[in-house]
Kinemage of the C-alpha trace (Angstrom):
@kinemage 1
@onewidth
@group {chain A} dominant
@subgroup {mainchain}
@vectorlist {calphas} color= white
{ca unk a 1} P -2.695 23.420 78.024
{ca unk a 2} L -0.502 26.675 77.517
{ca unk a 3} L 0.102 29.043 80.841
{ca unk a 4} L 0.478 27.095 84.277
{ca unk a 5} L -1.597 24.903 86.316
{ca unk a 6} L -0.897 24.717 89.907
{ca unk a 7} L -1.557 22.288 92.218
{ca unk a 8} L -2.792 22.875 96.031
{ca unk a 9} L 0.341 22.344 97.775
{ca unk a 10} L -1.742 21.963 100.963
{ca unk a 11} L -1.469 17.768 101.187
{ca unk a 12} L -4.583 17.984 104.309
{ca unk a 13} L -6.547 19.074 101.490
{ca unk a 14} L -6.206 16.446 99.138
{ca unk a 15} L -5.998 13.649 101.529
{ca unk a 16} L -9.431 14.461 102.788
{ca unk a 17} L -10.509 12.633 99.326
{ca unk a 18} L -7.277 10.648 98.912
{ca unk a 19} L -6.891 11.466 95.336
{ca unk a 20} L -4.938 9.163 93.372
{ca unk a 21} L -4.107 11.929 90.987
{ca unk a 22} L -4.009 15.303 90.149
{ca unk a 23} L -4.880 15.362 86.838
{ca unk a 24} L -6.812 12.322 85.664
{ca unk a 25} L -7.920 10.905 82.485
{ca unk a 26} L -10.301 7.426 82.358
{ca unk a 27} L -11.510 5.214 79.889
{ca unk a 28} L -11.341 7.683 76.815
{ca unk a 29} L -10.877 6.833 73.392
{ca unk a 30} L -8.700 9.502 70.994
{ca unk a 31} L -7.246 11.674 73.681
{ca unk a 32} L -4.896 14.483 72.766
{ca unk a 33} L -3.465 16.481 75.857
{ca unk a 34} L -1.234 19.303 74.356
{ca unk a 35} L 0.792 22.746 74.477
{ca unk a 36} L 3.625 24.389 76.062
{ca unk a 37} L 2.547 25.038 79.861
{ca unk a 38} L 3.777 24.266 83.247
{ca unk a 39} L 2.082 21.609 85.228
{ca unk a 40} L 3.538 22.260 88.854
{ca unk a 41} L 2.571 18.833 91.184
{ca unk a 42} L 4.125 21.121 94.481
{ca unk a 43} L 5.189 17.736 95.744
{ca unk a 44} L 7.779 19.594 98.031
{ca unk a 45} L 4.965 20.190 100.137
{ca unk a 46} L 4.554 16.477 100.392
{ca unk a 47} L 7.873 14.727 100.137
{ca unk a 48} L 8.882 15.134 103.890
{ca unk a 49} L 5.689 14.579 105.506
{ca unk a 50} L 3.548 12.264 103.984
{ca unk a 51} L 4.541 8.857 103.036
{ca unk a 52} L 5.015 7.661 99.640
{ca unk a 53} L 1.432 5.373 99.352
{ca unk a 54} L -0.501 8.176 99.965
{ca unk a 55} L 0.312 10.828 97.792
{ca unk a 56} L -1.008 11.391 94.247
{ca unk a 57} L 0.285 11.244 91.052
{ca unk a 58} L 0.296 14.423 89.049
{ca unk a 59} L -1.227 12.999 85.524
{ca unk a 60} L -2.305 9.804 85.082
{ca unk a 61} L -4.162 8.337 82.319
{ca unk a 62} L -6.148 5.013 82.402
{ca unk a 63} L -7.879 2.690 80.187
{ca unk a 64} L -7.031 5.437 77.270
{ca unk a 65} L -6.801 4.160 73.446
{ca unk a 66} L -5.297 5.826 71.151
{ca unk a 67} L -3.584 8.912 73.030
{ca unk a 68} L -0.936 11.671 72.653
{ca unk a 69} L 0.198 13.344 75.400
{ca unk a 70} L 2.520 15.939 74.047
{ca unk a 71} L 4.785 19.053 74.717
{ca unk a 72} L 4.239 19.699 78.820
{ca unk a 73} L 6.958 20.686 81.382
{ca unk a 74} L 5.755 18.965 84.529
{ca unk a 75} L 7.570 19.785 87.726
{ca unk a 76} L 8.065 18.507 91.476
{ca unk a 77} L 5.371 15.479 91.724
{ca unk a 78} L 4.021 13.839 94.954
{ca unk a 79} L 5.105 10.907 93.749
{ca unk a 80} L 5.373 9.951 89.861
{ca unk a 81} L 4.900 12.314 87.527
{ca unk a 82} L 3.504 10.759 84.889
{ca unk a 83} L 1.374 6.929 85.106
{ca unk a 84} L 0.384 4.944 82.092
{ca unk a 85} L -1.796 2.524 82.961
{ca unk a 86} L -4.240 -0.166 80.870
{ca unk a 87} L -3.363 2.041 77.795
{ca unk a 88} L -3.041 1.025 74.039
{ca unk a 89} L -1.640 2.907 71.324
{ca unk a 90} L 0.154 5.981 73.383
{ca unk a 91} L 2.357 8.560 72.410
{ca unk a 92} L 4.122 10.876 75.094
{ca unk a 93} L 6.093 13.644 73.703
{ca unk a 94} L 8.560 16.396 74.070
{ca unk a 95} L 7.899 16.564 77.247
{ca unk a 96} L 9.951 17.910 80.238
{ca unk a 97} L 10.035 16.329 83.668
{ca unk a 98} L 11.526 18.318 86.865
{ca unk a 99} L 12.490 17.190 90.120
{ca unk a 100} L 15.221 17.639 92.781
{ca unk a 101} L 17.856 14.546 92.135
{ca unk a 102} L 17.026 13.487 96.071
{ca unk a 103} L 13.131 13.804 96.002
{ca unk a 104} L 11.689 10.556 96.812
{ca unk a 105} L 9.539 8.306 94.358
{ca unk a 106} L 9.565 10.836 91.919
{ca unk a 107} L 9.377 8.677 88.796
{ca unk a 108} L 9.228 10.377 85.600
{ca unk a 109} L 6.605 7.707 83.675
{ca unk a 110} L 5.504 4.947 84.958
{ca unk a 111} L 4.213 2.316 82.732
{ca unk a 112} L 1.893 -0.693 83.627
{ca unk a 113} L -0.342 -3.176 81.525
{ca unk a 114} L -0.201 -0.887 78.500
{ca unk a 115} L 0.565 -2.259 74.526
{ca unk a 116} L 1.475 0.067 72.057
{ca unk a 117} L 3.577 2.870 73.365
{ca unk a 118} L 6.397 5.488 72.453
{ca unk a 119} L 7.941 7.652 74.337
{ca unk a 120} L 9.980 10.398 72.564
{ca unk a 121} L 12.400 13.311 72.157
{ca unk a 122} L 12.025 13.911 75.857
{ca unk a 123} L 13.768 14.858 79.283
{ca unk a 124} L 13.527 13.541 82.235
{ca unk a 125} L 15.088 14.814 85.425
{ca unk a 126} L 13.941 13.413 88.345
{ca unk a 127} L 14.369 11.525 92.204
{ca unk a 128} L 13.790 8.104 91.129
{ca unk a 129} L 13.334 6.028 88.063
{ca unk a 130} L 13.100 8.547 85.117
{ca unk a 131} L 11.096 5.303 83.272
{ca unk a 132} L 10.137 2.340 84.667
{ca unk a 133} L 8.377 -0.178 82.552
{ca unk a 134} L 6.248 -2.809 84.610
{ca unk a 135} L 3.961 -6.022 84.637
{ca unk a 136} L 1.724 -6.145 81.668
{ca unk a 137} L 3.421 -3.943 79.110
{ca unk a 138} L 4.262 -4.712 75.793
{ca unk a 139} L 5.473 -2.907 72.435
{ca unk a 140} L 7.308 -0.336 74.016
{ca unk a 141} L 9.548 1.887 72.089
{ca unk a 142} L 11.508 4.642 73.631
{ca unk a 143} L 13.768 7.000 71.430
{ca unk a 144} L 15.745 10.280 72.094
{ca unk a 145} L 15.338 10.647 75.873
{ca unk a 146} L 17.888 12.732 77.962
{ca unk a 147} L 17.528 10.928 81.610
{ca unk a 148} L 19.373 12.777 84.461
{ca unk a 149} L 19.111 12.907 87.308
{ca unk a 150} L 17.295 9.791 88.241
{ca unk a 151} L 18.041 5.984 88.479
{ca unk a 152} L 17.738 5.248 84.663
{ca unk a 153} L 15.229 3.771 82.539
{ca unk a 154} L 14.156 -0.036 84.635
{ca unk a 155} L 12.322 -2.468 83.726
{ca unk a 156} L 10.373 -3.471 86.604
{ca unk a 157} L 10.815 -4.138 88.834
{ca unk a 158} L 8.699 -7.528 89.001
{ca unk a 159} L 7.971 -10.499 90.899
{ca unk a 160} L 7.437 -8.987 94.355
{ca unk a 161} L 5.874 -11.227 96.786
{ca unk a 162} L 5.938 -14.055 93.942
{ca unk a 163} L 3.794 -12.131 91.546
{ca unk a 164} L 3.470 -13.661 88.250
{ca unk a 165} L 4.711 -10.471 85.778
{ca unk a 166} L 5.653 -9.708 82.078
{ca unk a 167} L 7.067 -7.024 80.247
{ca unk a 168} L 7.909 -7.973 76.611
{ca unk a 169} L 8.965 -6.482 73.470
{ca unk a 170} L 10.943 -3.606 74.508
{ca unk a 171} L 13.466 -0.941 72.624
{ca unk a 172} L 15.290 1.650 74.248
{ca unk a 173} L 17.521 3.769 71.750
{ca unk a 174} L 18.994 6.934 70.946
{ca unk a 175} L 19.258 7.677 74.857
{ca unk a 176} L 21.311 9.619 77.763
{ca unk a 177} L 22.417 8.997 81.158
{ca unk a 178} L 23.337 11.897 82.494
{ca unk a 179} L 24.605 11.810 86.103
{ca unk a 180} L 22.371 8.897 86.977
{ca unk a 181} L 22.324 6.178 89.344
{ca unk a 182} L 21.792 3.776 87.200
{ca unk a 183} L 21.127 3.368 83.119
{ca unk a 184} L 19.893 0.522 81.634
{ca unk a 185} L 17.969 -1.614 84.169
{ca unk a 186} L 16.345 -4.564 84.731
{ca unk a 187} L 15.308 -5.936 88.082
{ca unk a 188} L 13.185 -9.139 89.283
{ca unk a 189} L 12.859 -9.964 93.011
{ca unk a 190} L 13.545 -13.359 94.001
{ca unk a 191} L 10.743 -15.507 94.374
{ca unk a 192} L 8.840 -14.172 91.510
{ca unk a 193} L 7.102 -15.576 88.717
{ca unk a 194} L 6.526 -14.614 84.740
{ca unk a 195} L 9.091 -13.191 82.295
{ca unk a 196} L 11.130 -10.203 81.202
{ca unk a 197} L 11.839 -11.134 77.543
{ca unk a 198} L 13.001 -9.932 73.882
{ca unk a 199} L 14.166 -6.262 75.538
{ca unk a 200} L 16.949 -4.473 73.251
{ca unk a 201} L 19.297 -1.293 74.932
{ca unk a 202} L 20.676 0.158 72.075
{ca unk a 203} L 22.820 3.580 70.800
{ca unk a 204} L 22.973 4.609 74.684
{ca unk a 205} L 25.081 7.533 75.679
{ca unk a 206} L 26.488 7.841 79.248
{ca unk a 207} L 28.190 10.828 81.209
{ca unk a 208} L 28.932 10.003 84.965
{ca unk a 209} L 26.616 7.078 85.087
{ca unk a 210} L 27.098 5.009 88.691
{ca unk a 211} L 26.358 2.037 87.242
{ca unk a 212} L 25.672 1.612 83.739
{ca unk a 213} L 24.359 -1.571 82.822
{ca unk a 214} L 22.367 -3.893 85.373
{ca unk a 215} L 20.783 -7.040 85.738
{ca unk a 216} L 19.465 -7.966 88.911
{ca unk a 217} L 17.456 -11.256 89.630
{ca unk a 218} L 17.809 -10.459 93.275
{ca unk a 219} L 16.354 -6.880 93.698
{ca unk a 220} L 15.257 -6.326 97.186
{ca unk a 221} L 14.565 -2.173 96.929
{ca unk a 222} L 18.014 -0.837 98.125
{ca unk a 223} L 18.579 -3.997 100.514
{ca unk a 224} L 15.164 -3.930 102.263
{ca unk a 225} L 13.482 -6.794 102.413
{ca unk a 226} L 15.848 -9.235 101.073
{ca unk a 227} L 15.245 -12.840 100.858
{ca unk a 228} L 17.493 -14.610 98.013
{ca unk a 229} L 16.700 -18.195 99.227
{ca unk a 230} L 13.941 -18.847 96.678
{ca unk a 231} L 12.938 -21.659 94.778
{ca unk a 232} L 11.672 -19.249 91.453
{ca unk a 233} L 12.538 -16.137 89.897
{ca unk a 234} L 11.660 -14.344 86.930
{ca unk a 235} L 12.659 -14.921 83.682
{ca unk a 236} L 15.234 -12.445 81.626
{ca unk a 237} L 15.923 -13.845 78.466
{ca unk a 238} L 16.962 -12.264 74.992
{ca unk a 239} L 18.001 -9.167 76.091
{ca unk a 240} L 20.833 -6.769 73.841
{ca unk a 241} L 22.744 -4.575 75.303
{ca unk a 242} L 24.716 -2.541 71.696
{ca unk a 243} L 26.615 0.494 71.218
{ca unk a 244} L 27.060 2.019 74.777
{ca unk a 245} L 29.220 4.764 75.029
{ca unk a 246} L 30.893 7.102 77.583
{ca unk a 247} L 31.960 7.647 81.395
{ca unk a 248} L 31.095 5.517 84.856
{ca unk a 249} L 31.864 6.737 88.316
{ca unk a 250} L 31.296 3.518 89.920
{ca unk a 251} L 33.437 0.719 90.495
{ca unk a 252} L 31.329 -1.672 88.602
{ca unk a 253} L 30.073 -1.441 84.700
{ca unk a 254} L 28.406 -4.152 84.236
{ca unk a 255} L 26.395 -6.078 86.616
{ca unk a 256} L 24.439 -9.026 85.860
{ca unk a 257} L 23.796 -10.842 89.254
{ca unk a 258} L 21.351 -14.091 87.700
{ca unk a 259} L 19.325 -16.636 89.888
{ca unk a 260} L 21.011 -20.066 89.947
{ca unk a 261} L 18.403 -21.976 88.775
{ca unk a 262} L 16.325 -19.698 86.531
{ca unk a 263} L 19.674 -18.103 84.457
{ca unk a 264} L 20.104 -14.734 82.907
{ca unk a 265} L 19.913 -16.399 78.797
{ca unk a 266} L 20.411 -14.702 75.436
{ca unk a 267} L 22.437 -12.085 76.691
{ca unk a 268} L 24.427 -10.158 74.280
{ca unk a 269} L 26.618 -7.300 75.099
{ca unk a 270} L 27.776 -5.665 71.829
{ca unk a 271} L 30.276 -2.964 71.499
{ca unk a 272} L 30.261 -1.514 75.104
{ca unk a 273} L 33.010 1.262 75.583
{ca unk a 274} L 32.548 2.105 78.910
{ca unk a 275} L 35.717 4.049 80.674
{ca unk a 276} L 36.020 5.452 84.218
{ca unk a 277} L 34.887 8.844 85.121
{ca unk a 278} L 37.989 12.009 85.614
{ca unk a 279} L 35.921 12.510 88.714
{ca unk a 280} L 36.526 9.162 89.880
{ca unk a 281} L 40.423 9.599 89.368
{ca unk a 282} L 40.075 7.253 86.082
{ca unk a 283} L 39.977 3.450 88.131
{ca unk a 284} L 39.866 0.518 86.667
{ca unk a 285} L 36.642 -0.643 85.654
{ca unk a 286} L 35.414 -4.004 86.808
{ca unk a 287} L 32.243 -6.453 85.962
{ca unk a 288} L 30.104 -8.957 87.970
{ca unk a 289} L 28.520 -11.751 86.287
{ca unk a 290} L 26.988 -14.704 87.416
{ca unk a 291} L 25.022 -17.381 86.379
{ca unk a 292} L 24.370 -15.689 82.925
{ca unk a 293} L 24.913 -16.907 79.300
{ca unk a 294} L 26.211 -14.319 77.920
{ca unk a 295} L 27.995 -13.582 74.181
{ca unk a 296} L 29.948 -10.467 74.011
{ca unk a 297} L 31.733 -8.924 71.250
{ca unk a 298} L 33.811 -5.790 71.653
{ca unk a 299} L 32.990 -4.790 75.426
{ca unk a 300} L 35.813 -2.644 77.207
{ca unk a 301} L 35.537 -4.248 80.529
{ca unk a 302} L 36.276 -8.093 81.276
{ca unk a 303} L 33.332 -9.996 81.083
{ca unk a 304} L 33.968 -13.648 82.895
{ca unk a 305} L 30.864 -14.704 84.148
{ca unk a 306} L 30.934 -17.365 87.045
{ca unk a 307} L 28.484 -20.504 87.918
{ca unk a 308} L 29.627 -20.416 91.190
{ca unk a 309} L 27.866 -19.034 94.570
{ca unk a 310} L 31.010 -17.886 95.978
{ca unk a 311} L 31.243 -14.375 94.432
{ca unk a 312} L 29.554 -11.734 96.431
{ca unk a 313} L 28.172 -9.055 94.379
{ca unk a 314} L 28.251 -5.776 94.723
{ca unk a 315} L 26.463 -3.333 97.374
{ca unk a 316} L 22.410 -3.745 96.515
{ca unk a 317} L 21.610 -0.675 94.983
């Protein structure tokens, strides 16, 4: 693909046949997608006045086997840019994503029930979550991507409405944060069943990140829908967090809010220099952590995590 593609911009047009996608690719086997054009999703036609379920996706492949997707500038989605789904053995590269910092549900990839994929040398500048790694997916590696604008690279989140859901086996290195909302995520909902497991953060760079590291076991979508009174909650267990570096505006660097009963376990935070931003008149830096077994070595902010209910955490987000 070299030159520019274009989509409609007319959303009556495309909801006459409610597309899921834009650009769609199903059940092939040794896909390569490549060159150096412009794939323009003209989801500012969409973003104010058509909610977020009904608009498409601007590339989505599913059910592919062994696949590179490689060297595209996508910009302004309907929704995410980019969906993985059902995939094994994937490779997206060099690519560029481009969205306004306040466009809604403009993921940059979205990945789902997929084993076997890398995502590399990459940017990603987008309204939501510039990668979010959900139920099903497995053997994930993701190396040398420049997130910002966006809310970081999440996994999940999982366990809505008590879904049983797994992500496993995943290594983010060699990344930025770059004006984000968040950077390394992970968020379960309450009530939720299944496992985020063996899930390593590792050489991450940060510039103006809100809030740098998360855990949340109580994720209720920006504090809709929030219910914390459950009996079960997803696993997170074995998870690294090694070698962060660089600037926070928030208040709070580390935040790993854990369900009582179900813990946050194997949690190791390993030299994390995180220091407050000049914008944000250099404050002290706090944490919040709760009901997590944690061993840190080397971490700039004090890490005293609490059994105790009587903490409040901080603002959803």
């Amino acid at each position: 693909i070299d030159g520019r593609i274009e989509a409609l911009g007319k959303p009556d047009e495309w909801l006459k046949d409610r597309m899921e996608c834009l650009l769609c690719f199903e059940n092939v086997t040794g896909l390569l997608v490549n060159g150096s054009g412009l794939i323009h999703g003209h989801g500012e036609a969409w973003w104010d006045s058509v909610s977020h379920s009904h608009r498409p996706r601007t590339v989505r492949f599913n059910g592919v086997i062994n696949m590179v997707y490689n060297g595209l500038t996508q910009k302004n989605s309907p929704k995410n840019h980019i969906s993985v789904h059902n995939c094994t053995n994937a490779t997206l590269s060099n690519l560029h994503l481009i969205a306004p910092g306040d466009s809604p549900n403009t993921d940059g990839i979205d990945v789902s029930l997929s084993n076997g994929l890398q995502i590399l040398n990459s940017s990603i500048e987008t309204g939501d979550d510039c990668i979010a790694i959900n139920s099903g997916s497995r053997n994930i590696s993701i190396a040398r991507v420049a997130c910002g604008p966006g809310h970081g690279i999440s996994i999940g989140s999982l366990g809505r409405d008590g879904a049983n859901e797994t992500v496993e086996n995943v290594k983010v290195w060699n990344c930025s944060f770059n004006g984000t909302q968040n950077g390394a995520r992970i968020k379960t909902w309450a009530g939720g069943l299944g496992f985020a497991r063996n899930i390593l953060f590792e050489n991450i760079t940060l510039i103006d990140a809100d809030n740098p590291i998360v855990i949340d076991q109580h994720y209720c979508n920006g504090g809709h829908d929030c219910d914390h009174d459950k009996k079960t909650a997803v696993g997170v267990s074995n998870v690294t967090f090694r070698y962060f570096e660089g600037t926070c505006t928030g208040e709070t660097a580390i935040k790993l809010d854990c369900d009582k009963k179900t813990r946050c376990r194997k949690i190791v935070m390993d030299h994390i220099n995180i220091t407050s931003s000049p914008s944000s008149s250099e404050r002290n830096l706090n944490s919040y952590c709760r009901f997590a077994d944690v061993v840190s070595r080397f971490v700039s902010v004090d890490l005293s995590c609490l059994d105790s209910e009587d903490c409040l955490p901080p603002a959803p987000y």
